[in-house]
C-alpha positions as CSV (number, residue, x, y, z in Angstrom):
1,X,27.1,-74.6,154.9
2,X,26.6,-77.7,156.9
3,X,25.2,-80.8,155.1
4,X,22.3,-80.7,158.0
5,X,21.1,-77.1,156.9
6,X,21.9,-78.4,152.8
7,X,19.4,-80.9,153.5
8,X,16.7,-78.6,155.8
9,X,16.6,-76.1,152.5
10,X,15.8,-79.0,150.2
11,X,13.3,-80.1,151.8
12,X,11.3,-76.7,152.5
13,X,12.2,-76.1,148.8
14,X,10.1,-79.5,147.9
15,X,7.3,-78.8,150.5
16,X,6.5,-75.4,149.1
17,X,6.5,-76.8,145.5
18,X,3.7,-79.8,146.9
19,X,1.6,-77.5,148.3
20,X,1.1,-75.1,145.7
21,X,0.5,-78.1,143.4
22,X,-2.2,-79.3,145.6
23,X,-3.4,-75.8,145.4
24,X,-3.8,-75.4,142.2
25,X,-6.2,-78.6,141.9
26,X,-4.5,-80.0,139.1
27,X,-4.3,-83.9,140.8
28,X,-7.8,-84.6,140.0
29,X,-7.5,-83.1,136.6
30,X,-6.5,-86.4,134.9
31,X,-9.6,-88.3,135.6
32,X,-11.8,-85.3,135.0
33,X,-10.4,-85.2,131.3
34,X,-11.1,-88.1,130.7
35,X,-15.0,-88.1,132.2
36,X,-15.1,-85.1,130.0
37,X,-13.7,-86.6,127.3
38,X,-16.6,-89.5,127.9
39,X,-19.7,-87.3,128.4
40,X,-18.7,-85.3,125.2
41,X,-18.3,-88.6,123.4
42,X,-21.9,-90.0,124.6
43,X,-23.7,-86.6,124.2
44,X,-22.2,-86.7,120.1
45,X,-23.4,-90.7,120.0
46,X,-26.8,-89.4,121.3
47,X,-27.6,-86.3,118.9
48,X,-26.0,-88.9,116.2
49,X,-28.6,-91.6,117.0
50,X,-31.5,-88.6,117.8
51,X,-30.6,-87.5,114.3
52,X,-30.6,-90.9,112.6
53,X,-33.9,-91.3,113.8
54,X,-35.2,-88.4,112.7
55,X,-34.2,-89.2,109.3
56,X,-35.6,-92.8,109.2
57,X,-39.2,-91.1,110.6
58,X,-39.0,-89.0,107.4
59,X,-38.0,-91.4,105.4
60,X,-40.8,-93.6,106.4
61,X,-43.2,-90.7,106.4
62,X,-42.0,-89.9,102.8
63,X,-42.4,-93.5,101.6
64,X,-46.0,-93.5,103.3
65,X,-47.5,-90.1,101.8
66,X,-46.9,-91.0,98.0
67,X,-47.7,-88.5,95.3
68,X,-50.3,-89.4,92.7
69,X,-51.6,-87.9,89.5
70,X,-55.7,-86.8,89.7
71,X,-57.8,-85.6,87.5
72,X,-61.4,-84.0,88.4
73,X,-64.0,-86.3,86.4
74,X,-65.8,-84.8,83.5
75,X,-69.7,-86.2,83.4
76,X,-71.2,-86.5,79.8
77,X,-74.8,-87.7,78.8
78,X,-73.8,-91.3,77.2
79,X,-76.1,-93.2,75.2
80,X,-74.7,-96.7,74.8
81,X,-74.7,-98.5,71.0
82,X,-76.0,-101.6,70.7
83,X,-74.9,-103.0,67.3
84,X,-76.6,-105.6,65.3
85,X,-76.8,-107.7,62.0
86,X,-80.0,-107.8,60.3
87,X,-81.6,-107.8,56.7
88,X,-84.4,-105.9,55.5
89,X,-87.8,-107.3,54.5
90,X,-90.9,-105.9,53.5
91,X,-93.7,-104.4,55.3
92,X,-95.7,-106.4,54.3
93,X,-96.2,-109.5,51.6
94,X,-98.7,-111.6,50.4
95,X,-98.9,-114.6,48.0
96,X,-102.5,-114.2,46.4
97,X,-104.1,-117.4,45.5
98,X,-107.3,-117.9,43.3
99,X,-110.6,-118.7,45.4
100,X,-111.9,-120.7,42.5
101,X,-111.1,-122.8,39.9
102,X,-111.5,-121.2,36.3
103,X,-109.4,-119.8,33.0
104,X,-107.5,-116.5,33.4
105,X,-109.5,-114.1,31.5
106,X,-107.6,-111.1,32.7
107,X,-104.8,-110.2,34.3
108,X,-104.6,-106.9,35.9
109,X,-100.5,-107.2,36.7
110,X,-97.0,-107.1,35.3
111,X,-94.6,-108.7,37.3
112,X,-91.9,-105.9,39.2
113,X,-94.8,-103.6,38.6
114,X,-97.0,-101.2,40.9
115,X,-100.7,-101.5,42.4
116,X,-103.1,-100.2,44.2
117,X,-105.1,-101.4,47.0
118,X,-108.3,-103.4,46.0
119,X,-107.3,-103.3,42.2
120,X,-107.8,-106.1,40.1
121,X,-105.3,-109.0,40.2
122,X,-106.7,-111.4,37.7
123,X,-110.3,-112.3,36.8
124,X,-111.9,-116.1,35.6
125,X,-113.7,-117.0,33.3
126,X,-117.4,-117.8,34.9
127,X,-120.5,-117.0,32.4
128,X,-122.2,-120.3,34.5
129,X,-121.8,-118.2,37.3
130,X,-122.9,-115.0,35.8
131,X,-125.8,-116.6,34.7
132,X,-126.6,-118.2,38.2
133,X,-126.8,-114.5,39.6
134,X,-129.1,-113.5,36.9
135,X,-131.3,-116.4,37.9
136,X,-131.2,-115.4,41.7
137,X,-131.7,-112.2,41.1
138,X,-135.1,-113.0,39.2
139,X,-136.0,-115.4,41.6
140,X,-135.9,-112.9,44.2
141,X,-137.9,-110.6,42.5
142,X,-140.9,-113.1,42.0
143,X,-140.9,-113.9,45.5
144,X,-141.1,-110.4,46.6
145,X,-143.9,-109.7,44.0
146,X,-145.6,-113.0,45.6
147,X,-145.2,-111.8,49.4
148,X,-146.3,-107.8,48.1
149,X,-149.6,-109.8,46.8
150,X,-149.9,-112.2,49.1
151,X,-149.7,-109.6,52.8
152,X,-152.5,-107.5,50.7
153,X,-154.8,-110.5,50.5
154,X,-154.1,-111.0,54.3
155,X,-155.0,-107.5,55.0
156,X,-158.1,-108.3,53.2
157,X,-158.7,-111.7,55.0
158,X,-158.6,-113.5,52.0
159,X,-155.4,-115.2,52.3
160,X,-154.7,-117.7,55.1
161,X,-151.4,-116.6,57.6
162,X,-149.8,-119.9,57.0
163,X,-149.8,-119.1,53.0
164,X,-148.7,-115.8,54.3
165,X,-145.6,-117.5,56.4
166,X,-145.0,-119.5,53.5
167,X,-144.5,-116.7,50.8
168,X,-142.3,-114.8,53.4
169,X,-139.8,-118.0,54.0
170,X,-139.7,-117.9,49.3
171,X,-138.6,-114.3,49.9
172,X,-135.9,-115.1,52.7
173,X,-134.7,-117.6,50.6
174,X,-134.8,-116.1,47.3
175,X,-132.4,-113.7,49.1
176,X,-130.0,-116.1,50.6
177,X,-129.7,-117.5,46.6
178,X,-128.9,-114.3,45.0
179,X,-126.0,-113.5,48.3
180,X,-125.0,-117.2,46.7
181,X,-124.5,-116.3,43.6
182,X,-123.1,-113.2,43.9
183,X,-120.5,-114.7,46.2
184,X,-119.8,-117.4,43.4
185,X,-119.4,-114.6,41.1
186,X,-117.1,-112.6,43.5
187,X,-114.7,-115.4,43.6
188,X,-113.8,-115.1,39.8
189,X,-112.0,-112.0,40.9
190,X,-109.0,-111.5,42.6
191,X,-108.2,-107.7,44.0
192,X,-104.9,-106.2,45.7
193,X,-105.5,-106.2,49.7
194,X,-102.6,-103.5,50.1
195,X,-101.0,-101.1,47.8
196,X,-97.4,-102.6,46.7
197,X,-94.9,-103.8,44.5
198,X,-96.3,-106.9,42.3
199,X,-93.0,-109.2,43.0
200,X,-93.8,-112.2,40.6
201,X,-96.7,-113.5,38.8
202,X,-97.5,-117.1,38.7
203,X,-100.3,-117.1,36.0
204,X,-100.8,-116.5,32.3
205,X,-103.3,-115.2,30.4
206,X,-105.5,-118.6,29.4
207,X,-104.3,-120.5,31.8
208,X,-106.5,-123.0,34.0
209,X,-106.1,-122.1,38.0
210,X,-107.9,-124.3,40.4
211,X,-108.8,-123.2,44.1
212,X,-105.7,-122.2,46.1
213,X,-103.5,-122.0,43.0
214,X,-100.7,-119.2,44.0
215,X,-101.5,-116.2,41.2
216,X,-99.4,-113.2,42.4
217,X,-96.8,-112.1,44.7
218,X,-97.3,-108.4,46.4
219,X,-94.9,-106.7,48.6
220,X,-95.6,-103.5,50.5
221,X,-91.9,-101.9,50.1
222,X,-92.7,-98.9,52.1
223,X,-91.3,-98.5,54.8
224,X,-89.0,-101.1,54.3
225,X,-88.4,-103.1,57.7
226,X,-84.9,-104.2,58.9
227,X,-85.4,-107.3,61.3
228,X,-82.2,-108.2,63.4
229,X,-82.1,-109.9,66.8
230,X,-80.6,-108.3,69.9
231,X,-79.1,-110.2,72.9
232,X,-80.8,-111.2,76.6
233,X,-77.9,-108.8,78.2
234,X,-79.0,-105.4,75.5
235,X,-83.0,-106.0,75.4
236,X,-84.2,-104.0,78.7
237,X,-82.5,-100.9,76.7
238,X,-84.2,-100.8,73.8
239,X,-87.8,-99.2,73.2
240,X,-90.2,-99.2,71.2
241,X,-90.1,-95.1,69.3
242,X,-87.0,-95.3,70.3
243,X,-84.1,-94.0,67.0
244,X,-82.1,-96.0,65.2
245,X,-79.1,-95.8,62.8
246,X,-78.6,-98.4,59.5
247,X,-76.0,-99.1,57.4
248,X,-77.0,-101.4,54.5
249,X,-74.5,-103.2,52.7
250,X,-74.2,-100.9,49.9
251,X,-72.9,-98.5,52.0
252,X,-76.1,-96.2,52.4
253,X,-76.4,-95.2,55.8
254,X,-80.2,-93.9,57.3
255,X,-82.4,-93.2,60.2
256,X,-85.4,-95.1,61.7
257,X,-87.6,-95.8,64.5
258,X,-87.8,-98.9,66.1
259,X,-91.4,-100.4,65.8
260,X,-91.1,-103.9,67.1
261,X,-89.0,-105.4,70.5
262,X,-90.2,-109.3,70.2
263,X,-91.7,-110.2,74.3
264,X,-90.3,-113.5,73.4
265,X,-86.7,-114.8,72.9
266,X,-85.9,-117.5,70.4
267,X,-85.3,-120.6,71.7
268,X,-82.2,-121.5,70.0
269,X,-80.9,-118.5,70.1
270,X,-82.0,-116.8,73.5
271,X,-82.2,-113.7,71.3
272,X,-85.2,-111.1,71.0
273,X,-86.6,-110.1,67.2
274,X,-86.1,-106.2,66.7
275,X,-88.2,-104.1,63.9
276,X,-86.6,-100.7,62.4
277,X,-89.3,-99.1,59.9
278,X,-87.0,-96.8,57.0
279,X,-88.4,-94.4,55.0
280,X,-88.8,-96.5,51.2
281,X,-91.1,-94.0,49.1
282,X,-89.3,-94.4,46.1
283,X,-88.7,-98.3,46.5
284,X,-85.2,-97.8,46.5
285,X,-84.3,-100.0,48.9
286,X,-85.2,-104.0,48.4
287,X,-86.4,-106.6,50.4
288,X,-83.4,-109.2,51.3
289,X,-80.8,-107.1,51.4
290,X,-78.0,-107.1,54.7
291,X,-77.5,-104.3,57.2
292,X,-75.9,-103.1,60.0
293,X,-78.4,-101.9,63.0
294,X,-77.3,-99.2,65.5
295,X,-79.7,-99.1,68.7
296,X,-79.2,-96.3,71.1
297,X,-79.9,-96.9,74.9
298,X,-81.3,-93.9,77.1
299,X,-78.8,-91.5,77.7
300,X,-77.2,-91.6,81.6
301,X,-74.3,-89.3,83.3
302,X,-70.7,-91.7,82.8
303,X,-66.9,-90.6,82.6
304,X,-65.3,-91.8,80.1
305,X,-61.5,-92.9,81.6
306,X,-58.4,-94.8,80.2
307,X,-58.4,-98.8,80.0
308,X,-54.7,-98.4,82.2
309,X,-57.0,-96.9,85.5
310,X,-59.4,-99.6,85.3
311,X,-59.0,-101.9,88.8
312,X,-59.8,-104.9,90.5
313,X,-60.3,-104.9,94.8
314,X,-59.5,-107.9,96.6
315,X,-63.4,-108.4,96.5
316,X,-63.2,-109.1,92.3
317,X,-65.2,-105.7,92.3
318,X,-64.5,-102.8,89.2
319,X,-63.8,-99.7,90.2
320,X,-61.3,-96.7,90.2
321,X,-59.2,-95.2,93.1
322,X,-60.0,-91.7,93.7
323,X,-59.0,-89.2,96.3
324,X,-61.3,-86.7,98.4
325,X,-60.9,-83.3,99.7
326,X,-59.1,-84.9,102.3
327,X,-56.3,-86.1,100.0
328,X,-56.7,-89.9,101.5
329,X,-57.2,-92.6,98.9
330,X,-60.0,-94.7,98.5
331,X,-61.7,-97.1,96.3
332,X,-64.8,-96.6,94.1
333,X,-67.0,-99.4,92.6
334,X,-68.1,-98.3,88.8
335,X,-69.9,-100.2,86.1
336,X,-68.4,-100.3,82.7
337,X,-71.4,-99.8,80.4
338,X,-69.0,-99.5,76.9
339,X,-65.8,-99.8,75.4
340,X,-64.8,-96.8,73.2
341,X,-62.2,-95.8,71.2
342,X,-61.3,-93.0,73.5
343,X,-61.7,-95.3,76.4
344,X,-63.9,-97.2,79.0
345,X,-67.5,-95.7,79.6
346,X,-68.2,-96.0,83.1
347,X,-71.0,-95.1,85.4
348,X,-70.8,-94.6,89.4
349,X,-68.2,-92.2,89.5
350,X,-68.7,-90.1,92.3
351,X,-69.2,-86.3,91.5
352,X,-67.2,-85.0,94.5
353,X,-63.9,-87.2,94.0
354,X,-61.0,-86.3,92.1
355,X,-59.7,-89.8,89.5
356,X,-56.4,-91.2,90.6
357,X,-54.7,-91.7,87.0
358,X,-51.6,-92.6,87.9
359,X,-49.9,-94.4,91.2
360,X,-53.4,-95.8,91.6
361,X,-51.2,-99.3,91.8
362,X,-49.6,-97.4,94.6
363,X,-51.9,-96.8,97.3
364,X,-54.5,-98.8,99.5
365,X,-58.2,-97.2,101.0
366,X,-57.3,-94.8,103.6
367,X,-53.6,-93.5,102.3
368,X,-53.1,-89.6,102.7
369,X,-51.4,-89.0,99.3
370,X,-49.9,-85.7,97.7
371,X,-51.9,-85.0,94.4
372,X,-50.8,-83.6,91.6
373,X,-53.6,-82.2,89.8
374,X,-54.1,-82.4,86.3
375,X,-56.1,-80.8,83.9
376,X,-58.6,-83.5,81.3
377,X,-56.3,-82.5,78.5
378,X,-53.1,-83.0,80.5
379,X,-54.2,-86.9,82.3
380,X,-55.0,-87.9,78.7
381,X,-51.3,-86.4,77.1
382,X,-49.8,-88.2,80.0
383,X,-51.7,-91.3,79.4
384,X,-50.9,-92.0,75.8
């Protein structure tokens, strides 16, 4: 073969192999690997950074919608205690003094002893007087005698109406001497003006009194009265009729009524008197002695709830967070009327609220939450 035709067949060998290269495509396919390559790269980046996103939304979702413990509030009828030192005293006491001067010629009590009302206390010694009222008494006769005689005459015309006028001014004043005496003669004699306990007695038998001289002590022991003094903040709650507890320092404990609110505080004090009449038939009790007072306010609807719940709004208001139907947070002003041993009594607690009890620090007016309910029994296991 001739090194013209070696060279011809070489190079129709090479053309064939170009062309069928070309036909296959294959020159473009390095560049399109490597967009490919790219578009796959970006598209992984994106559904990376779509997901990322997604993740951070629930994240801050989750962070957002925070689960708190609530418990539906359960409403009793609270009547608030007002407690109060006091000291009992009696009903009622009186120092008897004699209304005129005189020896004691009886004496008609025993010291720590019992008396009636009007009984005799202690009587002087007054014949003078006695004597006086005889005297009136005749003297009152006569004149009556005189007038009787005297308005017959007149009758008659044989006695002049001035004589008559005259005879009728004796009478008038024979009268007004005997009420005298008699008053003089009352005054010896000294009576009981209540039924009581004779606490001392001052006089002996013998003994010269003058006018005013103190003779007797009486106390009136039932009921027995405990006087205490309650404060400007507890006064509008208490009433008149209203009950009351009392523990006396001896440990007995009884009921009264309340008998007595004072309209005026004390001055020094600020403080209003209070009266609580107990039952004393037998005396039992004594006048003097310390005790405790219980008052009891009208009874109102209030939830009692832990101390830990308790919380302040940027306003310095008290209140609770609670959560409605539509599980959002919110804030709820109360009034704390007591402080228990199972808690703060509280007032204002809306009836159609459910009690956050715990993440209340948690959450601000408006939050949707996820609640956990609890049962009364549960919140206060979870509470201790």
């Amino acid at each position: 073969m001739s090194f013209f035709t070696a060279h011809r067949i070489t190079a129709i060998v090479v053309f064939v192999a170009a062309a069928a290269w070309v036909a296959t495509g294959e020159f473009s396919a390095v560049g399109s690997e490597e967009l490919k390559k790219d578009a796959a790269a970006g598209t992984t980046e994106a559904a990376a950074a779509e997901t990322a996103g997604t993740e951070a939304a629930a994240t801050e979702t989750a962070a957002a919608q925070r689960t708190v413990a609530a418990v539906a509030p359960m409403f009793i009828d609270y009547a608030r205690e007002i407690r109060i030192s006091g000291a009992t005293e009696a009903d009622k006491q009186a120092v008897l003094a004699a209304r005129a001067s005189g020896i004691v010629h009886k004496l008609g009590v025993a010291q720590g002893g019992e008396i009636a009302a009007d009984a005799l206390v202690v009587e002087l010694e007054g014949s003078e007087v006695i004597a006086g009222v005889d005297t009136a008494q005749a003297a009152l006769e006569q004149a009556t005698e005189t007038l009787r005689v005297g308005q017959a005459l007149y009758d008659k015309g044989s006695l002049p109406e001035l004589e008559l006028i005259t005879r009728r001014a004796a009478k008038a004043a024979a009268e007004a001497g005997l009420s005298q005496a008699k008053a003089a003669q009352d005054r010896l004699l000294l009576k009981a003006p209540f039924a009581g306990t004779v606490d001392t007695v001052d006089v002996e038998l013998g003994e010269w009194v003058q006018t005013g001289a103190s003779i007797a002590t009486i106390l009136a022991l039932d009921p027995i009265v405990v006087k205490a003094e309650v404060s400007e903040r507890d006064v509008a709650f208490v009433a008149i009729g209203s009950k009351a507890k009392v523990r006396l320092v001896d440990g007995v404990e009884m009921e009264g009524v309340v008998r007595h609110v004072s309209a005026q505080a004390s001055e020094k004090t600020r403080t209003f008197g209070v009266e609580v009449a107990l039952p004393n038939a037998d005396h039992a009790i004594p006048a003097g002695m310390t005790a405790e007072v219980r008052l009891y306010t009208a009874a109102v609807p209030a939830v009692v709830v832990p101390r830990s719940i308790i919380t302040i709004n940027e306003d310095g208001v008290i209140g609770l967070r609670v959560v409605g139907p539509d599980n959002k947070a919110a804030f709820a002003p109360v009034t704390v009327i007591d402080d228990g041993e199972a808690g703060m009594v509280v007032t204002g607690v809306p009836t159609d609220l459910r009690v956050i009890v715990a993440g209340q620090d948690l959450v601000s007016d408006g939050d949707v939450v996820t609640v956990s309910e609890l049962t009364p029994a549960q919140a206060a296991e979870a509470l201790k």
